[in-house]
Every structure is written in C-alpha cells, then in structure tokens.
DRENROTOR-23645 format. One record per residue (C-alpha): x negated, y, z; residue in three letters; residue number from 1. Coordinates in Angstrom, 1 decimal, decimal comma, padded with zeros to 4 digits. Example, Ala and Ser with C-alpha at 12.3 -4.5 7.8 and 13.67 -1.06 7.14 Angstrom:
BEGIN
<site xx="-012,3" yy="-004,5" zz="007,8" drendo="Ala" roke="1"/>
<site xx="-013,7" yy="-001,1" zz="007,1" drendo="Ser" roke="2"/>
//
This chain:
BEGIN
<site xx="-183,7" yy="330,5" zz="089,0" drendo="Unk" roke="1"/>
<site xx="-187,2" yy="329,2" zz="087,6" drendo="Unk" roke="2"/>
<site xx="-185,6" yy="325,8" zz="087,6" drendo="Unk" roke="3"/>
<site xx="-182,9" yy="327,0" zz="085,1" drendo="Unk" roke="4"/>
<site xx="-185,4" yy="329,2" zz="083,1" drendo="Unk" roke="5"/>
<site xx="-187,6" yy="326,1" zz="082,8" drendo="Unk" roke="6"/>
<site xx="-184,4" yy="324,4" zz="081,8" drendo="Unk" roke="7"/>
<site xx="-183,1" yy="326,7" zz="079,0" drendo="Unk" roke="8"/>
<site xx="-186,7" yy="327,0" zz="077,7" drendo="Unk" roke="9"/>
<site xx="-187,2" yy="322,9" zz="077,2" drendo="Unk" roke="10"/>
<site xx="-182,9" yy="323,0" zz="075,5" drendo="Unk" roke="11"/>
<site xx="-184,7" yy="326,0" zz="073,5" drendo="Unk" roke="12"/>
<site xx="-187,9" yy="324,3" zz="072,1" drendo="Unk" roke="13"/>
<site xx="-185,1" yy="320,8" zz="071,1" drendo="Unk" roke="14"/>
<site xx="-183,0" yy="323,0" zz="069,8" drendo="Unk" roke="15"/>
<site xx="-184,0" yy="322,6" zz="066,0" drendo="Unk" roke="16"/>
<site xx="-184,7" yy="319,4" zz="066,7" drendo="Unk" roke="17"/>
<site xx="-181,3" yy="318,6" zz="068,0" drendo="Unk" roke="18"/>
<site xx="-179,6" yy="320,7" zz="065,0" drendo="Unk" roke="19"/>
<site xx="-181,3" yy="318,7" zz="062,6" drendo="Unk" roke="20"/>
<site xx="-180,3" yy="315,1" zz="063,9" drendo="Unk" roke="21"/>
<site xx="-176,6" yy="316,6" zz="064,1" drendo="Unk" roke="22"/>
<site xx="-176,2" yy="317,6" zz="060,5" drendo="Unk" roke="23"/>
<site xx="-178,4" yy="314,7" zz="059,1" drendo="Unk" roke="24"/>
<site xx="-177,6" yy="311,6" zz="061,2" drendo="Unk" roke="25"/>
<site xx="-174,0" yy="312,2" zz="063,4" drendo="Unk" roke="26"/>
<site xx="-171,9" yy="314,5" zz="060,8" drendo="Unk" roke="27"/>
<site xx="-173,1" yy="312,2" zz="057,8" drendo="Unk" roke="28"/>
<site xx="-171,7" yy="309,4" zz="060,1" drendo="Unk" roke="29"/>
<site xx="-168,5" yy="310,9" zz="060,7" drendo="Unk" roke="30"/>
<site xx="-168,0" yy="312,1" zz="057,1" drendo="Unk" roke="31"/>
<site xx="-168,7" yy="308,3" zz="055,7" drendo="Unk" roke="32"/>
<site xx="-165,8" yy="307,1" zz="058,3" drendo="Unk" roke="33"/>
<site xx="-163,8" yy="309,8" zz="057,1" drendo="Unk" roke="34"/>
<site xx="-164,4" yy="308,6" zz="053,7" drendo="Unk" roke="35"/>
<site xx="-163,2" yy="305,0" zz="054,3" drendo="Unk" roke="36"/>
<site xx="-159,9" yy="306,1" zz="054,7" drendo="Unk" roke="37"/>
<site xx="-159,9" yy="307,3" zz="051,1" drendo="Unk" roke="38"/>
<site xx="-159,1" yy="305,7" zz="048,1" drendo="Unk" roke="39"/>
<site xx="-162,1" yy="307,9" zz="046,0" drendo="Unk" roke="40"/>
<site xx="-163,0" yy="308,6" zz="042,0" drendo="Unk" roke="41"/>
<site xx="-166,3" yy="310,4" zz="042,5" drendo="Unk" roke="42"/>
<site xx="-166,3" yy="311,2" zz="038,4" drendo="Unk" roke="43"/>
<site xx="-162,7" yy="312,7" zz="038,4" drendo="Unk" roke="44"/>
<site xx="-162,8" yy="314,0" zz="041,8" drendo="Unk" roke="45"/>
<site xx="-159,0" yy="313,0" zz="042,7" drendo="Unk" roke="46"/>
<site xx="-158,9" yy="311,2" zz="046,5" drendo="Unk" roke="47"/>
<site xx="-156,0" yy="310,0" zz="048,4" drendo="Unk" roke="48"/>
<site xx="-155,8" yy="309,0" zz="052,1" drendo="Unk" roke="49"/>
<site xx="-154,8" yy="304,9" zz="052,3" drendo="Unk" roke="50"/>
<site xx="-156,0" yy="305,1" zz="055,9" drendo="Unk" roke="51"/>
<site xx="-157,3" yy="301,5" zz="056,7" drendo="Unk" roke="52"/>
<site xx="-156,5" yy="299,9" zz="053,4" drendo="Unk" roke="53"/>
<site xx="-160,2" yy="299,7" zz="052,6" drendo="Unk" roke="54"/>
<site xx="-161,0" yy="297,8" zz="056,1" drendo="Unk" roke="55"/>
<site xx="-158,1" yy="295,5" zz="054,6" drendo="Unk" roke="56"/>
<site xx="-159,7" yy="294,7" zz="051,8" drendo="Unk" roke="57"/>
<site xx="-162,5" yy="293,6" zz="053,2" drendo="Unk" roke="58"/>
<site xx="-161,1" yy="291,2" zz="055,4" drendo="Unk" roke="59"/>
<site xx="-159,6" yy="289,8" zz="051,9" drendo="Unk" roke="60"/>
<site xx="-162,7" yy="290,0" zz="049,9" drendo="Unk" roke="61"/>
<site xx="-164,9" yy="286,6" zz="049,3" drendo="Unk" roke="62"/>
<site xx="-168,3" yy="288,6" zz="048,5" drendo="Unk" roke="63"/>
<site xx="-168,1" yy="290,7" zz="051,2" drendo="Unk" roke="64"/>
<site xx="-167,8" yy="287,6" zz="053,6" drendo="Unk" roke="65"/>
<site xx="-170,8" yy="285,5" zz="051,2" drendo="Unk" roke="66"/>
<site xx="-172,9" yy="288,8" zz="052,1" drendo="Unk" roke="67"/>
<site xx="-172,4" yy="289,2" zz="055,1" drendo="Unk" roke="68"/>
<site xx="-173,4" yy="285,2" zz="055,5" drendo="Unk" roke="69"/>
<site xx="-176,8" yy="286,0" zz="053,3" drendo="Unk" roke="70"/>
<site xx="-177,8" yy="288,8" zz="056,0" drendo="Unk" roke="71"/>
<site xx="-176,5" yy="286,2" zz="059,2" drendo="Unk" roke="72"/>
<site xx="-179,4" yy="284,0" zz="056,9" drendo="Unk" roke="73"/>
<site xx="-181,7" yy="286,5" zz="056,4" drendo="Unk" roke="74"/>
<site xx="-181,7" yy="287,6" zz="060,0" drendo="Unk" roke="75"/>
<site xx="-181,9" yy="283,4" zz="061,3" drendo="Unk" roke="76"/>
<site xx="-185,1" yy="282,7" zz="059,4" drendo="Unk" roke="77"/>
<site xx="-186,7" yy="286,7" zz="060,3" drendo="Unk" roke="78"/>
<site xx="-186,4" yy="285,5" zz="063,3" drendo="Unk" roke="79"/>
<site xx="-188,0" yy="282,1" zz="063,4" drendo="Unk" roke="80"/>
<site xx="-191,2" yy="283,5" zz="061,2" drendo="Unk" roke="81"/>
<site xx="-191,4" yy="287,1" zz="061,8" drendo="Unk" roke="82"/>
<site xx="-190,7" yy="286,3" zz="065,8" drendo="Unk" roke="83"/>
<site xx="-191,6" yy="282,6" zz="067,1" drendo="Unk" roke="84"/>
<site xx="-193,9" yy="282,3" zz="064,2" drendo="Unk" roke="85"/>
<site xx="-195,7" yy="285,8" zz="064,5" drendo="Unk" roke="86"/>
<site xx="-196,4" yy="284,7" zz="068,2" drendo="Unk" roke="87"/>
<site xx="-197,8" yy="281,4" zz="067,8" drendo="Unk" roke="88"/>
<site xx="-199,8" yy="283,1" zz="065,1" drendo="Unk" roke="89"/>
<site xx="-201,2" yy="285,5" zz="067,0" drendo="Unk" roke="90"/>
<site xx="-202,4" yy="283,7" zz="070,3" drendo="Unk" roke="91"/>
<site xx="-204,4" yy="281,4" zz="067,5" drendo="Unk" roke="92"/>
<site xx="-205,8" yy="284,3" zz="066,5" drendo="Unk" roke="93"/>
<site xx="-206,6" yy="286,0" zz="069,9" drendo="Unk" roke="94"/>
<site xx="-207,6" yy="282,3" zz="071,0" drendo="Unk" roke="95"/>
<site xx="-210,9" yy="282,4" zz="068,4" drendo="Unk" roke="96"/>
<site xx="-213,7" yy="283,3" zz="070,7" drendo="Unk" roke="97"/>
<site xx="-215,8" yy="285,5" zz="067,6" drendo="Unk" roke="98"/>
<site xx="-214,1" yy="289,1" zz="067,9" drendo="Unk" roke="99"/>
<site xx="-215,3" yy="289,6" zz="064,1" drendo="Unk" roke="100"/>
<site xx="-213,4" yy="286,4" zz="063,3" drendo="Unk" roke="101"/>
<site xx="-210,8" yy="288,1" zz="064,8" drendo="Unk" roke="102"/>
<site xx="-210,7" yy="291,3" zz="063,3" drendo="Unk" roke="103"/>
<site xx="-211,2" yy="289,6" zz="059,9" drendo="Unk" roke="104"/>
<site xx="-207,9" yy="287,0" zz="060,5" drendo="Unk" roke="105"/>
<site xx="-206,0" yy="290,5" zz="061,6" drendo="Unk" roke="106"/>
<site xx="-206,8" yy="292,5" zz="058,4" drendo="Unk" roke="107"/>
<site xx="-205,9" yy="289,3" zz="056,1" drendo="Unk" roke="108"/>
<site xx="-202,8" yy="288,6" zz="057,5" drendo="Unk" roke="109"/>
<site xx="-201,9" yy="292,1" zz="057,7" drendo="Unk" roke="110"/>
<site xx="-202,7" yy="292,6" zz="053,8" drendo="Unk" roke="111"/>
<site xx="-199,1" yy="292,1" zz="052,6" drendo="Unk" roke="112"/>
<site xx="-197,5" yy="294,1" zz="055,0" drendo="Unk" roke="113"/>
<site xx="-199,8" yy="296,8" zz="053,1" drendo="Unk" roke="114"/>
<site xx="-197,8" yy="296,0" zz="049,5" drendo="Unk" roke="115"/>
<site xx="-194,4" yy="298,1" zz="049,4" drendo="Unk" roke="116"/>
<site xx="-191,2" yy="295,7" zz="049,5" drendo="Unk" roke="117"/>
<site xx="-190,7" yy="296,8" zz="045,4" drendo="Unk" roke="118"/>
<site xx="-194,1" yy="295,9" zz="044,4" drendo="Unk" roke="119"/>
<site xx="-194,1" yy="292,8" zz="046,7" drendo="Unk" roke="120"/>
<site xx="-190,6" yy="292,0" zz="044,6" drendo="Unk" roke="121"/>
<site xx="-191,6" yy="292,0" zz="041,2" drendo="Unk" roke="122"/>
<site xx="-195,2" yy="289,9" zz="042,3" drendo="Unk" roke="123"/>
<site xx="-192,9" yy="287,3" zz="043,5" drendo="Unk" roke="124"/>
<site xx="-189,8" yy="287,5" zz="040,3" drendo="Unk" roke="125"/>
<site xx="-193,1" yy="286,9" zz="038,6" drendo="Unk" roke="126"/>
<site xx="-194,3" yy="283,7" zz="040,2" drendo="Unk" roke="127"/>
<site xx="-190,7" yy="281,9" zz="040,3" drendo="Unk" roke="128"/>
<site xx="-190,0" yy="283,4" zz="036,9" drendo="Unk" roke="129"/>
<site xx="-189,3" yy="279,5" zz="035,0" drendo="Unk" roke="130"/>
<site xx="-191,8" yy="279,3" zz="032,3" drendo="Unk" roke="131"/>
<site xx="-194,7" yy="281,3" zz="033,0" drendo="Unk" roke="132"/>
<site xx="-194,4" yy="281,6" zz="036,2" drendo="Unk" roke="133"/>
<site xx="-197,0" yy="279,9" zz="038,6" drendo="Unk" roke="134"/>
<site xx="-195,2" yy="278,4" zz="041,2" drendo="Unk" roke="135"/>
<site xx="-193,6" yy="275,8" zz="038,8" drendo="Unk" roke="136"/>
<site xx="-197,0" yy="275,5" zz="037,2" drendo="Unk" roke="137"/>
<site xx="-198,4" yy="274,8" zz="040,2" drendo="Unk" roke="138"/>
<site xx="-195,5" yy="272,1" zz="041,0" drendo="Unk" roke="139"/>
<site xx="-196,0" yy="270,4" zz="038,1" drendo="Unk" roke="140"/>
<site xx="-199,7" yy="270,3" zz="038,0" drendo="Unk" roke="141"/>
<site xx="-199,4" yy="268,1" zz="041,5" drendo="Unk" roke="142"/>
<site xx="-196,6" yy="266,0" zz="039,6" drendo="Unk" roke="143"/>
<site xx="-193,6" yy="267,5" zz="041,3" drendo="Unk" roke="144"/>
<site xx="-191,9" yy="268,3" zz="038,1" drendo="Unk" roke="145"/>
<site xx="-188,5" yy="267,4" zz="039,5" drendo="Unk" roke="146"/>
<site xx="-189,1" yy="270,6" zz="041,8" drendo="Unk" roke="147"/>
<site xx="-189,7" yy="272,9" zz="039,1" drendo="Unk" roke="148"/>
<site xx="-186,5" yy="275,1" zz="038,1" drendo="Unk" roke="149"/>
<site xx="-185,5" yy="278,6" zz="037,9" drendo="Unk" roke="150"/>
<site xx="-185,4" yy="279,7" zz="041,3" drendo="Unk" roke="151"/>
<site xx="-184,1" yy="283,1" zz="041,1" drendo="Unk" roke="152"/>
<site xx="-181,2" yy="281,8" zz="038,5" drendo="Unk" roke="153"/>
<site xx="-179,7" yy="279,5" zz="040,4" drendo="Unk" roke="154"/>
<site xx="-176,9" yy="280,0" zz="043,2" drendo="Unk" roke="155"/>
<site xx="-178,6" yy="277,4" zz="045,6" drendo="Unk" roke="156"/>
<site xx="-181,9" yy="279,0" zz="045,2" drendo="Unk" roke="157"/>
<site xx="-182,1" yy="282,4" zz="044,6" drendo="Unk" roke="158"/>
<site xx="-181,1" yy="283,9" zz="048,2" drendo="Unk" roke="159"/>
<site xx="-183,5" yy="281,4" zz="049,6" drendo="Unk" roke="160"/>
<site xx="-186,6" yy="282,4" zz="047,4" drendo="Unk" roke="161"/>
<site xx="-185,9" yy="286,5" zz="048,2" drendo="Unk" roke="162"/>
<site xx="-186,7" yy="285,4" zz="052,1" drendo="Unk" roke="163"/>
<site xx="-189,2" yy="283,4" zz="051,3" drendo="Unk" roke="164"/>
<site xx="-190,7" yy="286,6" zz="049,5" drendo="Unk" roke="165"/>
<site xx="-189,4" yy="289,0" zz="052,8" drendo="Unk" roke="166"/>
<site xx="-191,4" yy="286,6" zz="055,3" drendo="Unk" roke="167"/>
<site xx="-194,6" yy="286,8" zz="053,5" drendo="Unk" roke="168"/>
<site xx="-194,5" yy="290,3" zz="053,1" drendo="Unk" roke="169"/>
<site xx="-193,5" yy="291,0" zz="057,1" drendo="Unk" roke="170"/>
<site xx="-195,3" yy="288,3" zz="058,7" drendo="Unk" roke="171"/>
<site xx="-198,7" yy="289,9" zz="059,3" drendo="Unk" roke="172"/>
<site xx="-196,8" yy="293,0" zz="060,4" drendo="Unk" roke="173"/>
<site xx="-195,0" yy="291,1" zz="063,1" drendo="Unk" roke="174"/>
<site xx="-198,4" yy="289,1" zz="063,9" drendo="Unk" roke="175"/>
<site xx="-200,3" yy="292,3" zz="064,6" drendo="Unk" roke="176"/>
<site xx="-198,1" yy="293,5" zz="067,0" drendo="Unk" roke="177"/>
<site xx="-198,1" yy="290,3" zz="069,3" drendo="Unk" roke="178"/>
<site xx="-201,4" yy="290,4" zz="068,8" drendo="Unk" roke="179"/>
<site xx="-201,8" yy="293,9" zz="070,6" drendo="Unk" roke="180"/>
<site xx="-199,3" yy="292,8" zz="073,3" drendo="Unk" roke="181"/>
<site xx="-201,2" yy="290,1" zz="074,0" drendo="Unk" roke="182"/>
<site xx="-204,8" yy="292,3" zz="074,3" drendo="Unk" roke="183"/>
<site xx="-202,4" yy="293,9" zz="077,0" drendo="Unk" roke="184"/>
<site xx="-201,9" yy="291,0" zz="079,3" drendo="Unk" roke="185"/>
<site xx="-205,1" yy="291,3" zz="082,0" drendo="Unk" roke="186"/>
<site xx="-207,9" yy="288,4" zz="081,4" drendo="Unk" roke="187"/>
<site xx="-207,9" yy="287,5" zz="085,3" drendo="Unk" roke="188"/>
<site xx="-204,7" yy="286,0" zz="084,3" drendo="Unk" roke="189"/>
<site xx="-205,7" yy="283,6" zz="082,1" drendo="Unk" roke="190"/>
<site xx="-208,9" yy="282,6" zz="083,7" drendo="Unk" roke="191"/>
<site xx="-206,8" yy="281,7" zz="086,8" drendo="Unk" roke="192"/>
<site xx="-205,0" yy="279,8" zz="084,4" drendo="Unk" roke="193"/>
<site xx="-208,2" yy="278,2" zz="083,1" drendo="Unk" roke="194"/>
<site xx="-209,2" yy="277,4" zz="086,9" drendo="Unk" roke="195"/>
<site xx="-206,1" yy="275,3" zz="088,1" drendo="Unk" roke="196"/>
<site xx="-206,7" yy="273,0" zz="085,3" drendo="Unk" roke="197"/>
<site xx="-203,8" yy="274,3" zz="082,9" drendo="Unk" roke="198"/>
<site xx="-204,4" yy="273,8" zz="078,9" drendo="Unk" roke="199"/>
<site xx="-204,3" yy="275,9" zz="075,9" drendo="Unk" roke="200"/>
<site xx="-200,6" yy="274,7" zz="075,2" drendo="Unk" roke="201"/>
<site xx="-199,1" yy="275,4" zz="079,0" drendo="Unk" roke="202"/>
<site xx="-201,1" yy="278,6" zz="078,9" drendo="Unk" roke="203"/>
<site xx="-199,5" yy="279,8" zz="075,7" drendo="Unk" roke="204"/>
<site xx="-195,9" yy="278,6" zz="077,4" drendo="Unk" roke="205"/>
<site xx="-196,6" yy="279,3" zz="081,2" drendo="Unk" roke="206"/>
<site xx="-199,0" yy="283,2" zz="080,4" drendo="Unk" roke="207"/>
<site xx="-198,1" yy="284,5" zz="076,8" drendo="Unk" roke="208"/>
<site xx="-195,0" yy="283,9" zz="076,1" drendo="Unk" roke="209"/>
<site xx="-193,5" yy="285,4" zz="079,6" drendo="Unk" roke="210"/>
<site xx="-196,0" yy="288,2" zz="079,6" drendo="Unk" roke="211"/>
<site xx="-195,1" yy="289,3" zz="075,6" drendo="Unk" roke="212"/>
<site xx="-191,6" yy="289,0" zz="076,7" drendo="Unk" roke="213"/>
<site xx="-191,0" yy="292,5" zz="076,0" drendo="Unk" roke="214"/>
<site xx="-192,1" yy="292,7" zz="073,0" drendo="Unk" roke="215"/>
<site xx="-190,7" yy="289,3" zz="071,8" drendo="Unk" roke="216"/>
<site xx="-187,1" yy="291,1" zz="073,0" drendo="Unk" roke="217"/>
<site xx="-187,8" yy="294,5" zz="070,9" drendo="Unk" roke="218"/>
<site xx="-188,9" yy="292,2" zz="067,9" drendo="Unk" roke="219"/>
<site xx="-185,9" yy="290,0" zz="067,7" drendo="Unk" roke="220"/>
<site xx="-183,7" yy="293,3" zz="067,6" drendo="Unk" roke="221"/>
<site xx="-185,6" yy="295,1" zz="065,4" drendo="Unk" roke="222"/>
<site xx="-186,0" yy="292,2" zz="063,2" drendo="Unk" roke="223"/>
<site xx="-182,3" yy="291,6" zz="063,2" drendo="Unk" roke="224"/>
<site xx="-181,5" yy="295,1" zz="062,4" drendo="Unk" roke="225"/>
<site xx="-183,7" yy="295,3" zz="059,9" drendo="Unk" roke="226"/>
<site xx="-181,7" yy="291,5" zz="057,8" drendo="Unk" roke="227"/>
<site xx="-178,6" yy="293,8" zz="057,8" drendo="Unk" roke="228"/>
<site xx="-180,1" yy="296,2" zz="055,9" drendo="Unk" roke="229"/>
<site xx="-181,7" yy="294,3" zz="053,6" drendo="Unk" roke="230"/>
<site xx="-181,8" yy="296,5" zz="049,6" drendo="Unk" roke="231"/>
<site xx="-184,8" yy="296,6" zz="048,4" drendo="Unk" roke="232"/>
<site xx="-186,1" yy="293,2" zz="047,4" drendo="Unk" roke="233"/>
<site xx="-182,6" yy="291,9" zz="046,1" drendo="Unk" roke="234"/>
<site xx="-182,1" yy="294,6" zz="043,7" drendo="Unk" roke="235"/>
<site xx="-185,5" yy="294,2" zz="042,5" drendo="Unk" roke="236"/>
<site xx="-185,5" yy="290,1" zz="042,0" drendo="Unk" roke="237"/>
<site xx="-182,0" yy="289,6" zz="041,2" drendo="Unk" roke="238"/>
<site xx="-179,3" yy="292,6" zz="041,7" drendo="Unk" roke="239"/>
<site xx="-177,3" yy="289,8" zz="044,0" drendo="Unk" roke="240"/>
<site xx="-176,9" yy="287,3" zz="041,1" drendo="Unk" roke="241"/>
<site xx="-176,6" yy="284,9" zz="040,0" drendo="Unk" roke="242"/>
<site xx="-172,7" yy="285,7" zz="040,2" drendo="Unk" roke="243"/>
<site xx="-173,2" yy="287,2" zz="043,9" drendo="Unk" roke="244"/>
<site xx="-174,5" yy="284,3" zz="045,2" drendo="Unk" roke="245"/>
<site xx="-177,5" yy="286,4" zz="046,7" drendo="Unk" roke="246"/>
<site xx="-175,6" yy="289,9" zz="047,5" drendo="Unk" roke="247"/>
<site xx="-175,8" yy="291,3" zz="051,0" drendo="Unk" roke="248"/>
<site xx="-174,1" yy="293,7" zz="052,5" drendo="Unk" roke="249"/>
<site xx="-176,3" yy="296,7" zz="051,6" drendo="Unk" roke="250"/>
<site xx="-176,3" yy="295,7" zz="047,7" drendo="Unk" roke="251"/>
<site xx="-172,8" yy="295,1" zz="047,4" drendo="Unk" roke="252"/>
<site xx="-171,9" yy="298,7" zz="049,1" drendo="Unk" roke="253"/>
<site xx="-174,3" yy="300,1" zz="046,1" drendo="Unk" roke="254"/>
<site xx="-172,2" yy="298,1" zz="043,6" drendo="Unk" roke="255"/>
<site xx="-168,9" yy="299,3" zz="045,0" drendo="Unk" roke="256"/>
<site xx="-169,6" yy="302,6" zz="045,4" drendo="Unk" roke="257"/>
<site xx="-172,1" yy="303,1" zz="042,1" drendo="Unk" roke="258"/>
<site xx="-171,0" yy="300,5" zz="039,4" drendo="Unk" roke="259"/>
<site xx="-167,6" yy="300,2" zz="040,5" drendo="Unk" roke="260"/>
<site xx="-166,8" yy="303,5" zz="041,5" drendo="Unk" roke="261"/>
<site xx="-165,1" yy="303,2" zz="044,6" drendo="Unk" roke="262"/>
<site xx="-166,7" yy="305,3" zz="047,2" drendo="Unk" roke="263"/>
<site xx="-164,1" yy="304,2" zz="050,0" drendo="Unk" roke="264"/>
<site xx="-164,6" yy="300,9" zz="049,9" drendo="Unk" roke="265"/>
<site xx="-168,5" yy="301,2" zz="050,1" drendo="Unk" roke="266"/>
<site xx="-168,0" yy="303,6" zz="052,8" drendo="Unk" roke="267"/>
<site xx="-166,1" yy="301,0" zz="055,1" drendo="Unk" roke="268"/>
<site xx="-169,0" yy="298,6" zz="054,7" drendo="Unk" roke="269"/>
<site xx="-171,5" yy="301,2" zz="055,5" drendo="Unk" roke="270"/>
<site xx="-169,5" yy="301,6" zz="058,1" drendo="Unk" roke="271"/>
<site xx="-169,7" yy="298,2" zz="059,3" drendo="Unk" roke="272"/>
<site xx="-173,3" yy="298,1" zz="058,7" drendo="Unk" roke="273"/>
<site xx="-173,5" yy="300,8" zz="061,2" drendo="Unk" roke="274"/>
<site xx="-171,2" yy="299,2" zz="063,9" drendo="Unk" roke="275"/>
<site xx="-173,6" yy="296,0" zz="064,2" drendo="Unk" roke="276"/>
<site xx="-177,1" yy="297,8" zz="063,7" drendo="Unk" roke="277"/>
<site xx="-175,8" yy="300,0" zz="066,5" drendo="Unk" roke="278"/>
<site xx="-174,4" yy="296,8" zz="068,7" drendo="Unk" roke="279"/>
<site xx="-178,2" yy="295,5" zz="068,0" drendo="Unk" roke="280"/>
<site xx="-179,6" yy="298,5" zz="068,8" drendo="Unk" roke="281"/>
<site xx="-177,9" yy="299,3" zz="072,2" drendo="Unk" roke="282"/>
<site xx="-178,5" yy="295,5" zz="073,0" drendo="Unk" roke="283"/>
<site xx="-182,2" yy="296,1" zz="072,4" drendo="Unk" roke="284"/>
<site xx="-182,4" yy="299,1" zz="074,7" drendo="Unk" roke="285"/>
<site xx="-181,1" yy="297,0" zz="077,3" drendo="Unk" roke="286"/>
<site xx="-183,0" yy="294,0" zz="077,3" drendo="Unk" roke="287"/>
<site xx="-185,9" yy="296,1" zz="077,0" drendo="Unk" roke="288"/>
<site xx="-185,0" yy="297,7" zz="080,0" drendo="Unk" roke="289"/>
<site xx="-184,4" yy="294,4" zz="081,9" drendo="Unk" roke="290"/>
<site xx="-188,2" yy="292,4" zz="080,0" drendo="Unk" roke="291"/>
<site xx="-190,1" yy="295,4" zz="081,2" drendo="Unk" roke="292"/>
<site xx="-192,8" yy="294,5" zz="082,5" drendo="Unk" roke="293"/>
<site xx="-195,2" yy="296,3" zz="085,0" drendo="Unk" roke="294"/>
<site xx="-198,6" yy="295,3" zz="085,1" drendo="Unk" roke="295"/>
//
C-alpha cells in the first residue's frame, strides 16, 4: 500500500506538468496533421477535406525540394564547424598551459553566441550589403576586386553567405561545450599518454576524441535538428530570395501559410519538419545511450 501511495503522490505532483505538455506540444501536433488534410482560407474561414492532396503537392513542388536541399546544406557544414571544428577548437584551447589564457580564449569565442540570431542577421546583411558594405571593401582593398559582388542578391551566393553568418554565431557555443567535456576526461589519462611517448596529435585522436564521444554524438543531432529549423536568419537577410534560391523548409511553410494563405499546405511541411527532427531526435537518444561513457 505505501508503494502505491508513493506512486499516486509522484503521478500527482507531474500531473500539471503532464497536462501542460498534452495541450501545448501533443494536441497542437495532432491538430496541425489534422490540418494537412484540409484545403484552408484562414480570412474566409471556408475548409474542405482533400485528404493527402497537400502531401501530393509537395512531392510536385520544386521549392519545397530546393529547401529542403538548403537545410540538407545547412545541416552538412553545422556539422563540420559547429562539430569537428568546435572540437579541434577546443582541445587548442584546453591544450594552452595559462588557465587565464584559457578563460580569456573561452569568453572570446563564446561572444557571438551572446548576439541574438536577428541582431547577428542584420550585422552581417550589413557587411555583404554591395556598396557600403565592408567585406567587399575589404576584398578590394587586398586587390581581389573580381570577388566583390552582392552576396546576398545572387542565387549562387546568398544561401552560402546566411551559413557563413549561422557558423559564426554558433561556433563558440559548440566550442564551450567540448571544452567542458573535455575538463571531464581524468588527467591520469593523458599523462599516461604523455609517458608512452604519444604526441599532441595521437593524443587528441587516440584520448579526446573517444572520450568526448558522447557529446560529439548529442552535438551532431542537435546540430542537425537544429539546420531543419532554420527561420530566423533567412527572413532577416533575405526572406528566401533571391527568387527562392535560399528558402528552407521553415520559411517556405511561413510563406505558404501567411503570404499565400494556404494553411494546409504549410501544415504538411510542418508536418514533415516534425517527422525528421523526431527521426533525429530518437536517433540521438540512442546513440547516446550506446557513447555513454562511465568514468
């Protein structure tokens, strides 16, 4: 009897908890599927059921494909700065023997993870802005004036100088955290290392990187999850212009469903932005699982 007393008091205290996370995350969820099976005027109210005619269209639709290719993108390059670069980063740092050196290279690196994505957007819409800007200033100061152009109105250019703008921001964030995991792997270890002769490279290859395995796992999905759902910095640099060329999935559901009014279709894509943020997400609970490591 205490057993089920202690029971029904712990269901009792996660009660609200529980209630709120139902009505706020899994009916919203089931209401935006039930809303991709509708073809849907939000001004005029009038809806009609075309079942999977929305999950059709996409199949059909060009800019939902190119989007879906800028996240794919997004999420390839997170991944080599904000992951493999973040962790080569921070064993340099942890390597510098001052700890005030340290701290210092931590707090500099972390600055523009400080700046929120918007303000971080227009500080960067500024520097590739054509004219005044200083990045092609700078370019043609050093005599590369054929590399000077308008980087955010051109197709070939403008999704590539929004992740250019994404990595800066994130990097330090991502830096910080390996640098904690790697305060978490025991010294001993590396002064065995030291001992049998092995260098700063094989330490990093044969000690860090196995040991921050973990977290190199939990940052790969998280960074991944976080490319497909990318908004912020496209709609403040370009809106997914010029002529789509830098829409992703996240910007093109708020064109559907709030310049084109058609709630339906934006639902099905928030749908599929849910499907593979989930499919991340489960595959990151179980390689953490399986990378855990007990010290």
């Amino acid at each position: 009897m205490r057993a089920i007393r202690q029971r029904a008091l712990g269901l009792a205290w996660v009660a609200p908890a529980l209630a709120l996370v139902v009505v706020f995350v899994y009916l919203p969820l089931v209401q935006n599927f039930e809303f991709s099976t509708l073809e849907w005027d939000i001004y005029s109210g009038s809806q009609e059921y075309v079942g999977l005619d929305n999950y059709r269209k996409l199949i059909d639709d060009p800019v939902f494909w190119s989007s879906m290719g800028n996240n794919v993108l997004y999420a390839v390059v997170s991944i080599a700065f904000q992951v493999f670069g973040a962790l080569l980063l921070a064993a340099l740092i942890e390597g510098v023997r001052s700890e005030r050196w340290q701290r210092g290279l931590r707090a500099i690196y972390f600055i523009p993870s400080a700046i929120s994505m918007t303000v971080a957007g227009l500080l960067f819409y500024f520097i590739y802005e054509p004219n005044l800007g200083p990045l092609n200033h700078l370019l043609k100061a050093v005599g590369l004036d054929s590399l000077a152009q308008a980087w955010l109105g051109q197709e070939s250019t403008a999704m590539p100088a929004i992740i250019a703008m994404s990595q800066w921001q994130g990097f330090g964030y991502s830096t910080l955290l390996f640098a904690v995991a790697i305060q978490r792997i025991p010294k001993e270890i590396y002064g065995a290392a030291a001992i049998d002769g092995t260098g700063p490279v094989r330490r990093f290859v044969h000690v860090t990187v196995p040991l921050v395995r973990e977290m190199t796992g939990l940052m790969m999905m998280v960074t991944v999850s976080g490319a497909f759902q990318v908004f912020n910095e496209v709609m403040v640099m370009t809106s997914g212009g010029p002529d789509n060329s830098s829409q992703v999935l996240g910007t093109w559901l708020y064109r559907n469903g709030f310049v084109r009014n058609d709630f339906g279709y934006a639902a099905a894509i928030a749908t599929v932005i849910f499907v593979i943020t989930m499919g991340i997400a489960v595959a990151q609970l179980w390689v953490t699982r399986r990378g855990r490591v007990e010290w």
